[in-house]
C-alpha positions as CSV (number, residue, x, y, z in Angstrom):
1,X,-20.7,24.8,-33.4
2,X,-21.5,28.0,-31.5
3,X,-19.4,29.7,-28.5
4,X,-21.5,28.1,-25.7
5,X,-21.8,24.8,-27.3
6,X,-17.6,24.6,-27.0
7,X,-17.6,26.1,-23.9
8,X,-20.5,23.8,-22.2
9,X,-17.9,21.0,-24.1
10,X,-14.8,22.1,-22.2
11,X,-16.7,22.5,-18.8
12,X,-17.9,18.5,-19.6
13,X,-14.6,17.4,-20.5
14,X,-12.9,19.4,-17.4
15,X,-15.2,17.9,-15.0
16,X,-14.5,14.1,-16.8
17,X,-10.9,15.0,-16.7
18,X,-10.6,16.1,-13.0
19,X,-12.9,13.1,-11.9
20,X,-10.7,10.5,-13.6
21,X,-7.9,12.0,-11.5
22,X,-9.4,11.1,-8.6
23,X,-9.5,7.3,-7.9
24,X,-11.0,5.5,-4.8
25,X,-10.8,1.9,-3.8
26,X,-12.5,-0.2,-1.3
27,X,-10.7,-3.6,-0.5
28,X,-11.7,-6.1,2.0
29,X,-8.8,-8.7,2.0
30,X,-8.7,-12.3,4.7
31,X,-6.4,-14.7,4.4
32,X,-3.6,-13.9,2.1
33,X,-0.4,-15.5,1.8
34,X,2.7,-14.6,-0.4
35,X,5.5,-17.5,0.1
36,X,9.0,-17.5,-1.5
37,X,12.1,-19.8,-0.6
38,X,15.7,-19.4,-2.6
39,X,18.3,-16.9,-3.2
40,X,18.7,-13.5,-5.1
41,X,14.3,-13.1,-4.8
42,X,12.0,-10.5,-4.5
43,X,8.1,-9.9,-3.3
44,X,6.1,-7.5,-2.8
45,X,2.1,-7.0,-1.8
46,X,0.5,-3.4,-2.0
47,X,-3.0,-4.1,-1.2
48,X,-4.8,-0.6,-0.8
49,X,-3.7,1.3,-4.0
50,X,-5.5,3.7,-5.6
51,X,-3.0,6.8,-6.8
52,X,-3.8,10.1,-8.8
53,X,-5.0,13.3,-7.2
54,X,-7.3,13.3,-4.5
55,X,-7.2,9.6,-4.1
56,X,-8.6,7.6,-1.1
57,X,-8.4,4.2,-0.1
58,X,-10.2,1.8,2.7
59,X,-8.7,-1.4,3.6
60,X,-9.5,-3.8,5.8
61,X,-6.8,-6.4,6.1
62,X,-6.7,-9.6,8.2
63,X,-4.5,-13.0,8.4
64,X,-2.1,-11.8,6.0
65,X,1.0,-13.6,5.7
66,X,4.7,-12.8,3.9
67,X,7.2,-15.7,4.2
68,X,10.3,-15.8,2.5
69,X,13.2,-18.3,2.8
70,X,16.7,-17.9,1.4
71,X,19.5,-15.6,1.4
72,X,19.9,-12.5,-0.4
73,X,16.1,-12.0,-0.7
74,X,13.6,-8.5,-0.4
75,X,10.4,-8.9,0.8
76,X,7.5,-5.6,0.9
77,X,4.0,-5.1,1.9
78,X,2.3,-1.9,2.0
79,X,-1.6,-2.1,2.5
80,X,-3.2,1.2,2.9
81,X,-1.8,2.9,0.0
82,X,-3.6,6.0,-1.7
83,X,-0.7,8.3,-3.8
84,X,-0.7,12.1,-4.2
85,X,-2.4,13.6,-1.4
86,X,-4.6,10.6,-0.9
87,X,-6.2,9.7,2.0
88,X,-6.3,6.5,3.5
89,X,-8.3,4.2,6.4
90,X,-7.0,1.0,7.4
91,X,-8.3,-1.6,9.5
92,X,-5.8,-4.6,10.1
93,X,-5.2,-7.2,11.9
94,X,-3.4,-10.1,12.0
95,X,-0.6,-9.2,9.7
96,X,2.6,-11.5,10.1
97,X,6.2,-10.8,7.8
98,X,8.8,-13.4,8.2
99,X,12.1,-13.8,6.8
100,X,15.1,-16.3,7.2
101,X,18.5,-16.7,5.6
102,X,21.4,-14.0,5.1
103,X,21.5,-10.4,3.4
104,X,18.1,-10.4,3.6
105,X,15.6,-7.2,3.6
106,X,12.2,-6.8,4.5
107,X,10.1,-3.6,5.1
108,X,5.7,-3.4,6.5
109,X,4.3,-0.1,6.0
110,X,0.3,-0.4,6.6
111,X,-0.9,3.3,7.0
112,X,0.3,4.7,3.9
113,X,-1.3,7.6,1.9
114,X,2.1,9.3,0.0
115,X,1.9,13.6,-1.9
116,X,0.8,16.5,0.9
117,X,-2.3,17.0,1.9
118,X,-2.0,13.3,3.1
119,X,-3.8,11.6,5.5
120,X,-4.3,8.4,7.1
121,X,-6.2,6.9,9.7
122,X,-5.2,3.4,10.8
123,X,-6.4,0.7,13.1
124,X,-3.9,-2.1,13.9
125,X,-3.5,-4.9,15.9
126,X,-1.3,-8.3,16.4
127,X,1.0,-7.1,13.5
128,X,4.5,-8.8,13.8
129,X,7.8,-8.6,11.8
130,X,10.0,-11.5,12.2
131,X,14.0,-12.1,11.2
132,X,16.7,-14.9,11.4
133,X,20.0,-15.1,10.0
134,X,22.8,-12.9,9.4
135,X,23.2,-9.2,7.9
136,X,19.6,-8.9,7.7
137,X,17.5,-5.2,7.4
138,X,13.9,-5.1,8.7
139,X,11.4,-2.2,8.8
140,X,8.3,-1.0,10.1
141,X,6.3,1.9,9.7
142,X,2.5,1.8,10.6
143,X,1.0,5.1,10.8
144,X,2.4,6.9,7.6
145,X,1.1,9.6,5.6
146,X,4.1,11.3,4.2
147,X,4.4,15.4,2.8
């Protein structure tokens, strides 16, 4: 094989290799529930993703619903997501955490996006965070972004 042959090879493979770095996604999500009743349980829900290098993400999230019952239970739901100097737009609505019982923990983060460079642009409305019971920890975020 001759010098420009391997070098129009690397510059192919380079170009593959930087692309598959870069991940989008495109997620349209209505009426999602996650339910969990008990003791010593955990849930999560990301919904966005997406991660590597240049990564973006559009979400558009409505109804979604996180229940969990019990004591000593952790409960997470991200949505926008992105990784490593992602970008990230989020459109939701609608988005309900509840938790009852004791030593419980539960975070919401929605804008999301993560490594610098970051950005996100988020729409949100009628998003609640509910807790009952005793010792509990409860967090929410919204806007994001991160580094």
């Amino acid at each position: 094989m001759n010098v420009s042959k391997i070098i129009l090879a690397a510059a192919i493979t380079a170009v593959f290799a930087s692309a598959a770095m870069a991940q989008k996604s495109d997620v349209n999500l209505r009426n999602a529930k996650q339910v969990q009743s008990g003791a010593l349980n955990k849930q999560k829900a990301d919904i966005g993703n997406a991660s590597g290098k240049g990564s973006k993400s559009k979400v558009r999230a409505s109804n979604i619903k996180q229940t969990q019952s019990g004591a000593l239970n952790k409960q997470t739901l991200a949505i926008g997501n992105a990784a490593k100097g992602g970008k990230s737009r989020v459109n939701a609505k609608n988005i309900r955490q509840t938790q009852s019982g004791a030593l419980n923990a539960q975070k919401l983060a929605i804008g999301n996006a993560k490594g610098k460079g970051a950005k996100s642009k988020v729409r949100a409305r009628n998003i609640s965070q509910t807790q009952s019971g005793a010792l509990n920890k409860q967090t929410m975020n919204v806007g994001n972004a991160k580094k």
